[in-house]
KERO-866812 format. One record per residue (C-alpha): x, y, z. Coordinates in steps of 0.1 Angstrom, whole numbers, padded with zeros to 4 digits, always signed. Each point is the difference from the previous one (the first is absolute). Example, Ala and Ser with C-alpha at 12.3 -4.5 7.8 and 13.67 -1.06 7.14 Angstrom:
2
+0123-0045+0078
+0014+0034-0007
end
This chain:
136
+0002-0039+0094
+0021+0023+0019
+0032-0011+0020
-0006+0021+0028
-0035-0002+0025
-0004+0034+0025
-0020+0000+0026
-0014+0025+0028
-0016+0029-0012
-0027+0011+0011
-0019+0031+0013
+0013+0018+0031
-0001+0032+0018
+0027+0025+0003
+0026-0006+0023
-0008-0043-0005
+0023-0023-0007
-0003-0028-0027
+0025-0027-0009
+0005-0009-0037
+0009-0033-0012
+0022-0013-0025
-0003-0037-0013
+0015-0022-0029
-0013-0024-0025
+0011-0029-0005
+0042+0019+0009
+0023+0008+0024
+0006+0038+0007
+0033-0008+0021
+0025+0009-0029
-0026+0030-0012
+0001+0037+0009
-0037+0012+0012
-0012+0036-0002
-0039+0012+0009
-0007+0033-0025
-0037+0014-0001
-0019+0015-0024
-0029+0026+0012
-0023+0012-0027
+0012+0026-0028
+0036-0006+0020
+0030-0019-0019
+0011-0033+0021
+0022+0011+0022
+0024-0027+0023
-0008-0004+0038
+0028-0019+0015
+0021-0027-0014
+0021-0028+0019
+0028-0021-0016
+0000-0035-0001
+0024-0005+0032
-0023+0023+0020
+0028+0020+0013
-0008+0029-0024
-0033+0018+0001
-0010+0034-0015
-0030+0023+0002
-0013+0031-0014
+0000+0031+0017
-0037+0002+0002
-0002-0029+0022
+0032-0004+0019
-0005-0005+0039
-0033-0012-0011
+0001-0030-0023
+0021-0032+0009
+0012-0028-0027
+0008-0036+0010
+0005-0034-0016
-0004-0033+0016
+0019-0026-0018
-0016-0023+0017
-0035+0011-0009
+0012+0005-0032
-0016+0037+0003
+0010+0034+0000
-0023+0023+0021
-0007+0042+0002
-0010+0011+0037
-0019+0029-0009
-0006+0024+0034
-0014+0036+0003
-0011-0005-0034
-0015+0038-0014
-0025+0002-0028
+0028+0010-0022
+0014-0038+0004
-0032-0009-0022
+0008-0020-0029
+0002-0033-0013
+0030-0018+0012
+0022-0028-0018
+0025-0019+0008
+0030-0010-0026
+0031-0017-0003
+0032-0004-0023
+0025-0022+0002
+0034+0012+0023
+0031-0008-0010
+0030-0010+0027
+0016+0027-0009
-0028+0022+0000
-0018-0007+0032
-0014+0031+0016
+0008+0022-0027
-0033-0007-0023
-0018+0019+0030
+0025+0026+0007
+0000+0006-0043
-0037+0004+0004
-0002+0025+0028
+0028+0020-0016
-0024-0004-0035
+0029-0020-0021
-0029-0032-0003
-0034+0007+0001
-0033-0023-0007
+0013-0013-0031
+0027-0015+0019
-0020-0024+0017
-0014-0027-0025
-0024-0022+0028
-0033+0019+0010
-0033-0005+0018
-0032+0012-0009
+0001+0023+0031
-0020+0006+0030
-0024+0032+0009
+0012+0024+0031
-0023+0026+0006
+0007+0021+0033
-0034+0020+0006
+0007+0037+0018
end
């Protein structure tokens, strides 16, 4: 059983909007860094956006900057990607993961993986991911 449940994909026209969930098992992701990556087929798993575990740091790739919007919701205990203007090139399947942040490392796992110092492998909690496909 996976740690991590995503939710929201779906089927929608170009220019749609579609809002990805990200839910734990059975844990809290308060003390966890959360990045989205996507993998489209015959494309290596590239990362999305990531947001650290106070919130207060969030990163994105270029390819979806302006565009994409990652949130967390202690609360909810859920971390959330606000997909808008979505192009069939944002077609993929989308997952959610998490790693642990240290104090002393808050907002720097996401900042590491936009600059490419962590990558997947850095993230050890996954979900079984959730289908976007953006039609033209």
């Amino acid at each position: 059983q996976l740690p991590l449940v995503e939710s929201g994909g779906g089927l929608v026209q170009s220019g749609g909007s579609l809002r990805l969930s990200c839910a734990a098992s059975g844990f809290r992701l308060d003390d966890l860094a959360i990045a989205w990556f996507r993998q489209a087929p015959g494309k290596e798993r590239e990362d999305v956006s990531c947001v650290s575990s106070t919130g207060r740091t969030t990163t994105y790739a270029d390819s979806v900057k302006g565009r994409f919007t990652i949130s967390r919701d202690s609360a909810e205990n859920m971390v959330y990607l606000q997909m808008n203007r979505l192009k069939p090139e944002d077609t993929a399947v989308y997952y959610c993961a998490a790693t642990s942040e240290s104090t002393w490392a808050t907002g720097r796992t996401c900042a590491w993986l936009s600059q490419g110092i962590f990558n997947a492998t850095n993230f050890g909690s996954w979900g079984q991911g959730t289908q976007v496909t953006v039609s033209s």
